[in-house]
SEFIZA-3560 file (N, C-alpha, C; in Angstrom, 3 decimals):
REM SEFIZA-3560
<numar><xx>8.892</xx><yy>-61.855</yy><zz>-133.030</zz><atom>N</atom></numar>
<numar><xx>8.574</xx><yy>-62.356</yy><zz>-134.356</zz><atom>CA</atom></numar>
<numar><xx>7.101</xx><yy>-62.713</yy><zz>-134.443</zz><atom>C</atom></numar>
<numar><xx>6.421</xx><yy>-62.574</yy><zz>-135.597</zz><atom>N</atom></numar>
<numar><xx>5.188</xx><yy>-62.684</yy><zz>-135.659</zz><atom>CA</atom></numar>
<numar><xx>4.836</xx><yy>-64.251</yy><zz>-135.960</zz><atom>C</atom></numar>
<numar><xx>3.508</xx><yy>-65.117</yy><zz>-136.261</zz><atom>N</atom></numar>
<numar><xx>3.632</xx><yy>-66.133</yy><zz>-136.311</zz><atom>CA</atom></numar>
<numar><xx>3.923</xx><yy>-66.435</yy><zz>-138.584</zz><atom>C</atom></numar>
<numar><xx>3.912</xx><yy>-65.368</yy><zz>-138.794</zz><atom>N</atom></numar>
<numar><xx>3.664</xx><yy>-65.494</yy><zz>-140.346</zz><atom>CA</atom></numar>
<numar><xx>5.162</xx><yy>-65.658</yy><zz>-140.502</zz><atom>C</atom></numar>
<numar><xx>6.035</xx><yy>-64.628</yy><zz>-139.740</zz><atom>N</atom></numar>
<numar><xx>7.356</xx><yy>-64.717</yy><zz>-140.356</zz><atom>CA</atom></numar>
<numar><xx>8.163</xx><yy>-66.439</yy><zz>-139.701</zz><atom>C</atom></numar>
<numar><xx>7.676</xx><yy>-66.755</yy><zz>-138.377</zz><atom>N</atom></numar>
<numar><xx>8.242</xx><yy>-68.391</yy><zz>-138.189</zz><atom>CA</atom></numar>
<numar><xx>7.455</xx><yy>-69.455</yy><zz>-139.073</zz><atom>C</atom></numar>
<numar><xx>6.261</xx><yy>-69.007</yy><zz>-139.772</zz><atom>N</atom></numar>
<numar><xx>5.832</xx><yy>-69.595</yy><zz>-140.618</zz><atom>CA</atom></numar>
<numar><xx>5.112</xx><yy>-71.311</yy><zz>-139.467</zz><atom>C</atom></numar>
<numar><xx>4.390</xx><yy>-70.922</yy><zz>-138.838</zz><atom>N</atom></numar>
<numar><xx>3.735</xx><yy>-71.673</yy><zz>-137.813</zz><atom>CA</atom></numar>
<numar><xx>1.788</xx><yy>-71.010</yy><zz>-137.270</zz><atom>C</atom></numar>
<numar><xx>1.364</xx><yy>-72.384</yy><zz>-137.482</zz><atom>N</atom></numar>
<numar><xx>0.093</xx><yy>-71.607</yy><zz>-137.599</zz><atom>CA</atom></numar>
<numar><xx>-0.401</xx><yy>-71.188</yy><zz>-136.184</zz><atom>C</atom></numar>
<numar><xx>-1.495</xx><yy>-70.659</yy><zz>-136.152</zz><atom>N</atom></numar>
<numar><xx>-1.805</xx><yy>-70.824</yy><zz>-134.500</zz><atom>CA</atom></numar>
<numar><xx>-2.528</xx><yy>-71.733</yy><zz>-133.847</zz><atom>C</atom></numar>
<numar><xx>-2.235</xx><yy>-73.023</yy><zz>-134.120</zz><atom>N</atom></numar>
<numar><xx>-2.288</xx><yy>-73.813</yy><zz>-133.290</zz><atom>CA</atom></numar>
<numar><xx>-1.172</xx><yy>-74.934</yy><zz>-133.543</zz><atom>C</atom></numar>
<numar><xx>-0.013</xx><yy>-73.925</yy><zz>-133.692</zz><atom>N</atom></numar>
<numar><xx>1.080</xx><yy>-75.170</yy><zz>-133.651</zz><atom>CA</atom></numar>
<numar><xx>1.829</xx><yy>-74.813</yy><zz>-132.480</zz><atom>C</atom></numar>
<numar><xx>2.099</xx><yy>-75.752</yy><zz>-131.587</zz><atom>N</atom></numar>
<numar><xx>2.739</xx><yy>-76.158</yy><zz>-130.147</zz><atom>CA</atom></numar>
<numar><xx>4.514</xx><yy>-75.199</yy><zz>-130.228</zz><atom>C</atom></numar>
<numar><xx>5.600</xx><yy>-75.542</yy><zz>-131.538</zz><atom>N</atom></numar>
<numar><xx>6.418</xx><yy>-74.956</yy><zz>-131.938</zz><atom>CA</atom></numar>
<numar><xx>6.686</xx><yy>-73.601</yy><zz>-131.855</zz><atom>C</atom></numar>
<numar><xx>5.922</xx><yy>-72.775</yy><zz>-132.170</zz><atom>N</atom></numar>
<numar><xx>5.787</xx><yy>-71.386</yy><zz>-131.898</zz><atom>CA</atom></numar>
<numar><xx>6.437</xx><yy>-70.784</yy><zz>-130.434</zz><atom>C</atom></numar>
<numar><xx>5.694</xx><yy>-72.148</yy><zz>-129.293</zz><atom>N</atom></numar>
<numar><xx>6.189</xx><yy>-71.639</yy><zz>-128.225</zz><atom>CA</atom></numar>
<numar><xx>7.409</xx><yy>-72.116</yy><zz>-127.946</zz><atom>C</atom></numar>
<numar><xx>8.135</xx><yy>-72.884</yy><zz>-128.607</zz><atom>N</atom></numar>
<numar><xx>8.965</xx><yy>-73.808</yy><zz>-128.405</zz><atom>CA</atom></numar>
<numar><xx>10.767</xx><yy>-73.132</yy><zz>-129.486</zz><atom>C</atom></numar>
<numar><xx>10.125</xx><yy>-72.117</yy><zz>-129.902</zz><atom>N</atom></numar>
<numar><xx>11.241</xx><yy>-71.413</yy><zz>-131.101</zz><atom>CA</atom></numar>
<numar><xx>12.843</xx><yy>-71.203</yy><zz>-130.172</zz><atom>C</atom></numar>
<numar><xx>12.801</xx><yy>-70.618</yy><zz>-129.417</zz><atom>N</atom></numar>
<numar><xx>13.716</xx><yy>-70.448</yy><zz>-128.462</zz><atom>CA</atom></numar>
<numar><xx>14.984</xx><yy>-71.421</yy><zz>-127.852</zz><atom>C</atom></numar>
<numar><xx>13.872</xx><yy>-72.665</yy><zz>-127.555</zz><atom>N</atom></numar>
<numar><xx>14.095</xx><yy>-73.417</yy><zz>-126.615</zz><atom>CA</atom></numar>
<numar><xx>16.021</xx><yy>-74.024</yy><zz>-127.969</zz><atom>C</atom></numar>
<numar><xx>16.749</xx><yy>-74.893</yy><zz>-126.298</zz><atom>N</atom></numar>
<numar><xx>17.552</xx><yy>-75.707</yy><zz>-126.965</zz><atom>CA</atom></numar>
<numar><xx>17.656</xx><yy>-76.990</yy><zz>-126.186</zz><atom>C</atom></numar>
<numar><xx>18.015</xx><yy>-78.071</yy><zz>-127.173</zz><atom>N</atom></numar>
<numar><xx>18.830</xx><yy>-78.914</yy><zz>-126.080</zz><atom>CA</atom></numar>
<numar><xx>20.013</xx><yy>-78.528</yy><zz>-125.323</zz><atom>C</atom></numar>
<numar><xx>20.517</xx><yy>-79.251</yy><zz>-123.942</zz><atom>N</atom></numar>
<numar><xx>21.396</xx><yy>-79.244</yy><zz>-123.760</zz><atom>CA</atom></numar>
<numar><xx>22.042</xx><yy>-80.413</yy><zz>-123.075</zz><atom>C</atom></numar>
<numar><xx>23.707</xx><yy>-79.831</yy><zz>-123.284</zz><atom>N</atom></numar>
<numar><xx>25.008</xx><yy>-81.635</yy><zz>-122.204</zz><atom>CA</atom></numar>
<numar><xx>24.818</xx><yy>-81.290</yy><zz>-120.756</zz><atom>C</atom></numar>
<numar><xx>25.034</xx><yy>-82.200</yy><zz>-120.394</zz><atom>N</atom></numar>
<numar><xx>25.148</xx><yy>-81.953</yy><zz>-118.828</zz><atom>CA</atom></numar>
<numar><xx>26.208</xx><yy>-80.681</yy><zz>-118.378</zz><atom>C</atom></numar>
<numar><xx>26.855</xx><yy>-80.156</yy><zz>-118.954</zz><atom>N</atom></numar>
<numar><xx>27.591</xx><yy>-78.870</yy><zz>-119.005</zz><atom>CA</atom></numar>
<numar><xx>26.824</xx><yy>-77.957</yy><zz>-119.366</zz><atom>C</atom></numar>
<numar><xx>25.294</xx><yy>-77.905</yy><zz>-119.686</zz><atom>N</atom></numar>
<numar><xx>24.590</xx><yy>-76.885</yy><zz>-120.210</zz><atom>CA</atom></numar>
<numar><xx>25.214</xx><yy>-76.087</yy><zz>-121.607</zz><atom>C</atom></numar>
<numar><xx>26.187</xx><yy>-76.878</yy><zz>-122.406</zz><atom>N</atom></numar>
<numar><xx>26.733</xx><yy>-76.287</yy><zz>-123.840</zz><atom>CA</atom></numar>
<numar><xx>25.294</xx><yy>-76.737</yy><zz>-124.651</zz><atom>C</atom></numar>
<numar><xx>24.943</xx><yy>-75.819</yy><zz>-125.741</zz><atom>N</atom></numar>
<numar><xx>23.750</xx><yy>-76.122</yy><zz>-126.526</zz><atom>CA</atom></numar>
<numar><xx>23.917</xx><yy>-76.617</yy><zz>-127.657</zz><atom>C</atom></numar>
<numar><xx>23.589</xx><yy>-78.040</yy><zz>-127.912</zz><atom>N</atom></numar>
<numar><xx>23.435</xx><yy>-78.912</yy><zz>-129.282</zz><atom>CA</atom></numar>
<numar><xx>22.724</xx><yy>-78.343</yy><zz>-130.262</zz><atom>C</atom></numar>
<numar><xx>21.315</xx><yy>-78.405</yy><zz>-130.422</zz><atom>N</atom></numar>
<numar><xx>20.702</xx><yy>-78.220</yy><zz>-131.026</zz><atom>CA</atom></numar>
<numar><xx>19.127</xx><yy>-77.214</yy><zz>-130.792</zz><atom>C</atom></numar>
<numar><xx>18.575</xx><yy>-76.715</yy><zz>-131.881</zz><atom>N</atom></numar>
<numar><xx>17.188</xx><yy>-76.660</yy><zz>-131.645</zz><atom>CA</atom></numar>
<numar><xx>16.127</xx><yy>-77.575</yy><zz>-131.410</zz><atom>C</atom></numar>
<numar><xx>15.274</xx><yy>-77.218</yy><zz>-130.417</zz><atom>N</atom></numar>
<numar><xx>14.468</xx><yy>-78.241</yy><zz>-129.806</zz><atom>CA</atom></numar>
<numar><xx>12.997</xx><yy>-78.694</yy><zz>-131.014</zz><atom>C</atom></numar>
<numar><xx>13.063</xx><yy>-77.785</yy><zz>-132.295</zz><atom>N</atom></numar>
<numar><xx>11.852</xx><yy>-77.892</yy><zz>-132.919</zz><atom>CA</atom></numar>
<numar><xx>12.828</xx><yy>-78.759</yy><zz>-133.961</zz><atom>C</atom></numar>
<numar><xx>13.663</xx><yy>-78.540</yy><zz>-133.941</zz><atom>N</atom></numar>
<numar><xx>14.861</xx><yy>-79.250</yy><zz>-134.769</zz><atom>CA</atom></numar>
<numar><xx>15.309</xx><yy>-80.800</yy><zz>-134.219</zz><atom>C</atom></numar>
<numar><xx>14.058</xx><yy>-81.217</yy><zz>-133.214</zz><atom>N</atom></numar>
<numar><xx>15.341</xx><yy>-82.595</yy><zz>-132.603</zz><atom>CA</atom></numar>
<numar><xx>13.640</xx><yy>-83.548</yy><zz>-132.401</zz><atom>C</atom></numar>
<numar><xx>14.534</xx><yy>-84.877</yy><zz>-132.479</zz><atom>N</atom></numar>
<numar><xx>13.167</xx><yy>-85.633</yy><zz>-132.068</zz><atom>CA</atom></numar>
<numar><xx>13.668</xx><yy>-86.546</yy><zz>-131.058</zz><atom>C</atom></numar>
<numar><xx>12.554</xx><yy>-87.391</yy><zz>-130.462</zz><atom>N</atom></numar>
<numar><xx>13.305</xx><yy>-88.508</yy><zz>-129.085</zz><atom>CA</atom></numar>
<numar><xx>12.298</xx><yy>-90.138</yy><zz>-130.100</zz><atom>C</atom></numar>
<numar><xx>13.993</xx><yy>-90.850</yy><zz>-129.618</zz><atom>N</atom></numar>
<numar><xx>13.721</xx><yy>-92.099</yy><zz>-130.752</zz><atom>CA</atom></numar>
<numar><xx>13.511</xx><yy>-93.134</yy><zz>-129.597</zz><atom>C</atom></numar>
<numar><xx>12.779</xx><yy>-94.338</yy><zz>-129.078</zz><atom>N</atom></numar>
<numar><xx>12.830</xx><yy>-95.089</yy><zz>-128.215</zz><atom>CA</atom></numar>
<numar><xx>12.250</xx><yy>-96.066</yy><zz>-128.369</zz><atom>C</atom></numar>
<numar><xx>12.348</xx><yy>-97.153</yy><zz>-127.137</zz><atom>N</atom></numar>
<numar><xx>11.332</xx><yy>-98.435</yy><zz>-127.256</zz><atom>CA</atom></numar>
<numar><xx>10.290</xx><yy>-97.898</yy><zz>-126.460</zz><atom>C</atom></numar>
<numar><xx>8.809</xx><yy>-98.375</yy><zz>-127.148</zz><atom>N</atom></numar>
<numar><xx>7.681</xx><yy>-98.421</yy><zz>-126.120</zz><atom>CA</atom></numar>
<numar><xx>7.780</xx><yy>-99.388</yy><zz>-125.152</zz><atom>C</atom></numar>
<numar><xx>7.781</xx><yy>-99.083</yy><zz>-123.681</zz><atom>N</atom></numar>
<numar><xx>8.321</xx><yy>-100.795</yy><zz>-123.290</zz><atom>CA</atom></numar>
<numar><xx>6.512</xx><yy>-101.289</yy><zz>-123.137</zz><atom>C</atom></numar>
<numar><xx>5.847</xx><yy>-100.496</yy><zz>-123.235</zz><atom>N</atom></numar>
<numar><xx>4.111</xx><yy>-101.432</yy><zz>-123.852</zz><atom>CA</atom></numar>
<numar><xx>4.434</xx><yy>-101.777</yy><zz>-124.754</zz><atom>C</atom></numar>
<numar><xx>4.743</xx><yy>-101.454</yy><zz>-125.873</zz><atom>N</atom></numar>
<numar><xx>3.681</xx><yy>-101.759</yy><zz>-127.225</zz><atom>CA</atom></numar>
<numar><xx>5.655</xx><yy>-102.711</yy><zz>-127.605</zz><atom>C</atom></numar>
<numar><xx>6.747</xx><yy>-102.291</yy><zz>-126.695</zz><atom>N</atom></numar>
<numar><xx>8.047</xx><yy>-103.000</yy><zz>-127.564</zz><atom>CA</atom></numar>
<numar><xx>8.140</xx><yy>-102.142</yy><zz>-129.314</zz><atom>C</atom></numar>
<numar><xx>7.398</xx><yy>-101.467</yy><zz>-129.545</zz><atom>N</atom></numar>
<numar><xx>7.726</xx><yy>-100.663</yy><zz>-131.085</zz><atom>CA</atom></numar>
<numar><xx>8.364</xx><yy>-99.374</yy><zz>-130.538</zz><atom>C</atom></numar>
<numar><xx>9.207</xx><yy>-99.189</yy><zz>-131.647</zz><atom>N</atom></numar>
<numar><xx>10.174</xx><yy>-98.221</yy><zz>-132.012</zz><atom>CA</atom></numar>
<numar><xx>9.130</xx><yy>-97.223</yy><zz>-131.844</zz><atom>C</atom></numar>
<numar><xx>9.324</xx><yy>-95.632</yy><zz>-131.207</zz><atom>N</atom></numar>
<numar><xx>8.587</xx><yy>-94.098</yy><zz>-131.289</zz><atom>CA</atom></numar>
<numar><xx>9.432</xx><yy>-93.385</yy><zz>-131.768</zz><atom>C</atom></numar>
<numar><xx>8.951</xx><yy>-92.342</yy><zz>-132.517</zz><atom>N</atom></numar>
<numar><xx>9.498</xx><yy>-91.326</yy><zz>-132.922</zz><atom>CA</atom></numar>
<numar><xx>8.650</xx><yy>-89.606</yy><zz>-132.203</zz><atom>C</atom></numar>
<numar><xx>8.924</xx><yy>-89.190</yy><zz>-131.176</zz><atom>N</atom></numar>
<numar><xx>8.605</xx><yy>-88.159</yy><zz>-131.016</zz><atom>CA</atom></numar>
<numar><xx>8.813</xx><yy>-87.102</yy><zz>-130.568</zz><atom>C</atom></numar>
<numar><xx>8.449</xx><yy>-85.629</yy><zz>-131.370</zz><atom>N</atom></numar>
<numar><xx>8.862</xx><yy>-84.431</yy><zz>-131.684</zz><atom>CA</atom></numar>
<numar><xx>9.188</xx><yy>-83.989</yy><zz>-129.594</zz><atom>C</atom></numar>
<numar><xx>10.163</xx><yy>-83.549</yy><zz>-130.023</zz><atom>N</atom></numar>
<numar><xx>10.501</xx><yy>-82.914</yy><zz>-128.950</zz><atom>CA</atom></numar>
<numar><xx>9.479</xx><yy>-81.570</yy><zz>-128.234</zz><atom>C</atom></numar>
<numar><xx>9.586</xx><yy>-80.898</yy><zz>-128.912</zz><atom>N</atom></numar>
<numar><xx>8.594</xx><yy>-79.879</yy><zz>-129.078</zz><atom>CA</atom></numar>
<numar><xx>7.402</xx><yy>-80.694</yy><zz>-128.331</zz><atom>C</atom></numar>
<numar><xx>6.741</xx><yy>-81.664</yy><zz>-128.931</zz><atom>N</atom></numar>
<numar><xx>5.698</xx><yy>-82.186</yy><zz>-128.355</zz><atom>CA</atom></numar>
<numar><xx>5.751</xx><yy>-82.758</yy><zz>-126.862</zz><atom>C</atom></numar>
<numar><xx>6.837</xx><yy>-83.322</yy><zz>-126.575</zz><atom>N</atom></numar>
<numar><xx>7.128</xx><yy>-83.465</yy><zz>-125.477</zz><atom>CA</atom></numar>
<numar><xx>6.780</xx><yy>-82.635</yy><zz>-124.244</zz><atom>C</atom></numar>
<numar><xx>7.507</xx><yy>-81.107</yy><zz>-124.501</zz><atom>N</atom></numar>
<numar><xx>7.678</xx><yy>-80.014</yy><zz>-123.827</zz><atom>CA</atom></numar>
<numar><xx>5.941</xx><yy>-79.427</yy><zz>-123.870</zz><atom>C</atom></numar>
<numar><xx>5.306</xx><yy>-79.433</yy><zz>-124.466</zz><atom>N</atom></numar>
<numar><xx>3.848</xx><yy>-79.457</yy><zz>-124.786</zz><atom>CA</atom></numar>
<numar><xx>3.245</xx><yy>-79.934</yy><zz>-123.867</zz><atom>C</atom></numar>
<numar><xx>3.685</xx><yy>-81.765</yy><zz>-123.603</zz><atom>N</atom></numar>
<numar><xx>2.745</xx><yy>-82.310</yy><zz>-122.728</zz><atom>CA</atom></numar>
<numar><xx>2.886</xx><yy>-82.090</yy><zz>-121.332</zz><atom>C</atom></numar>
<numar><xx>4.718</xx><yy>-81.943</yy><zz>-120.884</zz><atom>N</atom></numar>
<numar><xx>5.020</xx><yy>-81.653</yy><zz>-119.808</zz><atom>CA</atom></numar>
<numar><xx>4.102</xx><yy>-80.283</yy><zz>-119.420</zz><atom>C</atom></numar>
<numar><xx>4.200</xx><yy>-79.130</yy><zz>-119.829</zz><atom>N</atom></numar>
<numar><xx>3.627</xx><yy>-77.869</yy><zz>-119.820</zz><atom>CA</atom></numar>
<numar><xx>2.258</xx><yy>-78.728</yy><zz>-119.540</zz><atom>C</atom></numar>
<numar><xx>1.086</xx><yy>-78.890</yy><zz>-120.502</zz><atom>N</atom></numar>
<numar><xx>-0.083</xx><yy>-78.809</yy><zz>-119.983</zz><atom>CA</atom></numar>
<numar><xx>-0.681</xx><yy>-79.969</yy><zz>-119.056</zz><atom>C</atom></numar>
<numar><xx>0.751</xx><yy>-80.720</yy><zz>-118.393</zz><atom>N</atom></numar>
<numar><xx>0.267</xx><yy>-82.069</yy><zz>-116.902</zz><atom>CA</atom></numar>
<numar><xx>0.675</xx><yy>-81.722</yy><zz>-116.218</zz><atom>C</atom></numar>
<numar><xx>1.243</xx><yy>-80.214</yy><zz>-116.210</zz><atom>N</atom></numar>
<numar><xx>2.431</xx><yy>-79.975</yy><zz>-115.276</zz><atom>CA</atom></numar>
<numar><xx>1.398</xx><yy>-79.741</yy><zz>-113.321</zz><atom>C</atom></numar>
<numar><xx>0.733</xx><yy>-78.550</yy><zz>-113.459</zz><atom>N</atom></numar>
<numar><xx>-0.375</xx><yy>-78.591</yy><zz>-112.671</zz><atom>CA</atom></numar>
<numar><xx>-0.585</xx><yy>-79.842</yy><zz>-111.996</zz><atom>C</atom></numar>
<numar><xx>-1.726</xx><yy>-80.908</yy><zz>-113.297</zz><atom>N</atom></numar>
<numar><xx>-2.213</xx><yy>-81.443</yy><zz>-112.100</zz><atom>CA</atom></numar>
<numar><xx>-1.638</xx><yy>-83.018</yy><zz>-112.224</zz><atom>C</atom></numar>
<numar><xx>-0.163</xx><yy>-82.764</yy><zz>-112.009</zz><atom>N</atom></numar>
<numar><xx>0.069</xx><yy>-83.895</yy><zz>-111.771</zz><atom>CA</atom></numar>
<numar><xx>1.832</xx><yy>-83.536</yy><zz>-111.799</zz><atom>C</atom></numar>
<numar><xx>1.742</xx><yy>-82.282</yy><zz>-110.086</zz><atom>N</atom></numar>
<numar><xx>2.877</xx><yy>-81.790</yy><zz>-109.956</zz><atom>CA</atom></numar>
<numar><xx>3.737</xx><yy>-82.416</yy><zz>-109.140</zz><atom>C</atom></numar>
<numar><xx>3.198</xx><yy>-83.720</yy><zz>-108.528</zz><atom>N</atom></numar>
<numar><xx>4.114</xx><yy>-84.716</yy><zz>-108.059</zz><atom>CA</atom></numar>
<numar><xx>4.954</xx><yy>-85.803</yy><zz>-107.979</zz><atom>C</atom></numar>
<numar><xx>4.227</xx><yy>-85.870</yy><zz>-109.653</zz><atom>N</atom></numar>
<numar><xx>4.761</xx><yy>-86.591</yy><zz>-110.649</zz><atom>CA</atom></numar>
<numar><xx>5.740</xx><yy>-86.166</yy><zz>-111.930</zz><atom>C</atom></numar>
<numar><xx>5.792</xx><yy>-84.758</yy><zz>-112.160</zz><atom>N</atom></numar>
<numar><xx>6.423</xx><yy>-84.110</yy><zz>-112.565</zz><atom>CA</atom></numar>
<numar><xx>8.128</xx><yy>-83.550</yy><zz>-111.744</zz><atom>C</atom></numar>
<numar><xx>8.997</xx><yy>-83.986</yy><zz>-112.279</zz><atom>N</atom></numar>
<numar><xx>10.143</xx><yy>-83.933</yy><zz>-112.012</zz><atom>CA</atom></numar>
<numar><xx>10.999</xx><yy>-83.287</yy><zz>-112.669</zz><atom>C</atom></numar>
//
């Protein structure tokens, strides 16, 4: 698919992320991952986050390198 028809520009993180799914510990698939967000406490800041999954998978990908011992 091209990036015009997912309708994602080129520099949106999503593009690479079209594919992807969540999954249960049975590996059955919930949802789309551009489709899902992660809701939590900051335990710094104690405020509520809201963030894109997609973005997540973003940051893992580009710390993955140099900081592969910390990566799990």
């Amino acid at each position: 698919m091209s990036e015009d028809v997912l309708g994602y520009s080129s520099h949106d993180w999503r593009k690479n992320t079209d594919d992807a799914v969540v999954l249960d510990e049975v590996n059955k698939s919930y949802a789309k991952v551009n489709d899902c967000k992660v809701s939590f406490t900051n335990p710094k800041s104690r405020r509520r986050e809201d963030v894109d999954l997609s973005r997540l998978i973003r940051v893992f990908v580009n710390n993955f390198e140099s900081h592969k011992r910390s990566v799990k």
